[in-house]
C-alpha positions as a printed NumPy array, in Angstrom:
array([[  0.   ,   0.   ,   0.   ],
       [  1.368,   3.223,  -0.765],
       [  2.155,   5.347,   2.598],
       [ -0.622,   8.072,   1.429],
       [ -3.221,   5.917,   1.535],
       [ -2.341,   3.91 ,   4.569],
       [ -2.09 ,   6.847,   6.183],
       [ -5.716,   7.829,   5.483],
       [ -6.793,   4.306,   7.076],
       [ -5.031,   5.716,  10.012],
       [ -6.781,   8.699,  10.225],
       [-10.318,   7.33 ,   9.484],
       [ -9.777,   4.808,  12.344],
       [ -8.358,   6.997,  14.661],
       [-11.157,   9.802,  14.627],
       [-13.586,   6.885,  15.008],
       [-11.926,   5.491,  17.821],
       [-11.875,   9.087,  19.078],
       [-16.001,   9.956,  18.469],
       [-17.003,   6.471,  19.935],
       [-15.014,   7.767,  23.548],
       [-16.626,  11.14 ,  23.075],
       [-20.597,   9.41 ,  22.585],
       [-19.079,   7.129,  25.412],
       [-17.64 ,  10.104,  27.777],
       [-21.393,  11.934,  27.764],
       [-23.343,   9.305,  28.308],
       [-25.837,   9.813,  30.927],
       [-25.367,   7.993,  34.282],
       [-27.333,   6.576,  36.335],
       [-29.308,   8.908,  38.977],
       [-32.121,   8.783,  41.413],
       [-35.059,  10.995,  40.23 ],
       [-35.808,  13.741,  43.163],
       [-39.085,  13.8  ,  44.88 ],
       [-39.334,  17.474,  44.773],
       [-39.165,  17.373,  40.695],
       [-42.196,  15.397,  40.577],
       [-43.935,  17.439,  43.29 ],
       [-46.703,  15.535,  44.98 ],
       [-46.729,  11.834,  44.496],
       [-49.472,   9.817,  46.651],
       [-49.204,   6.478,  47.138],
       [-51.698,   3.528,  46.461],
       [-52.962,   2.336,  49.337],
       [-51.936,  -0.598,  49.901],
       [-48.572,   0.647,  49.921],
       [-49.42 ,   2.141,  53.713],
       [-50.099,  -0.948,  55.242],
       [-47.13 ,  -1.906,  57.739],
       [-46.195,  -5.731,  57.438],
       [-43.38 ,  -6.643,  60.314],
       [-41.854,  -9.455,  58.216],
       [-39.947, -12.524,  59.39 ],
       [-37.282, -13.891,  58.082],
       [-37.706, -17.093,  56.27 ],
       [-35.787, -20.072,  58.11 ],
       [-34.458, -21.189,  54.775],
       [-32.719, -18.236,  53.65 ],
       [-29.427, -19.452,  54.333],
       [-29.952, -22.929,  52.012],
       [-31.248, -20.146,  49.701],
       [-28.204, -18.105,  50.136],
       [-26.165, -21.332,  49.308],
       [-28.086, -22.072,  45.957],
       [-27.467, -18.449,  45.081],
       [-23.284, -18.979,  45.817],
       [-23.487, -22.279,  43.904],
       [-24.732, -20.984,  41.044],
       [-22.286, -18.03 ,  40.609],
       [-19.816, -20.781,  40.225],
       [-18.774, -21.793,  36.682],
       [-19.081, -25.087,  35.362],
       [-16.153, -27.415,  36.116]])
């Protein structure tokens, strides 16, 4: 290839390279949404109720099966 147009490749490549970190660099990230932006927000009602909860006794054999299957396949 002659040095002119290899060159050009260069070029080409390198300004995408360089516009796909720019649309990378402003990408929006992630953010909570304020309450005071949405002004007032009621909530359904049977979002009110207060449930005291109890833990499940087999949380930690589900905690297991959760560790287990994070693990790759040997």
């Amino acid at each position: 290839m002659k040095l002119e147009v290899t060159r050009a490749l260069f070029l080409v490549g390198a300004l995408g390279v360089a516009s796909l970190a720019v649309a990378a660099w402003h990408e929006p990230s992630p953010s909570v949404v304020s309450v005071n932006g949405l002004g007032y927000c009621p909530l359904p009602p049977n979002a009110r109720l207060k449930v005291n909860v109890q833990p499940d006794q087999n949380l930690l054999l589900f905690m297991f099966g959760l560790s287990q299957g994070l693990r790759g396949q040997e």
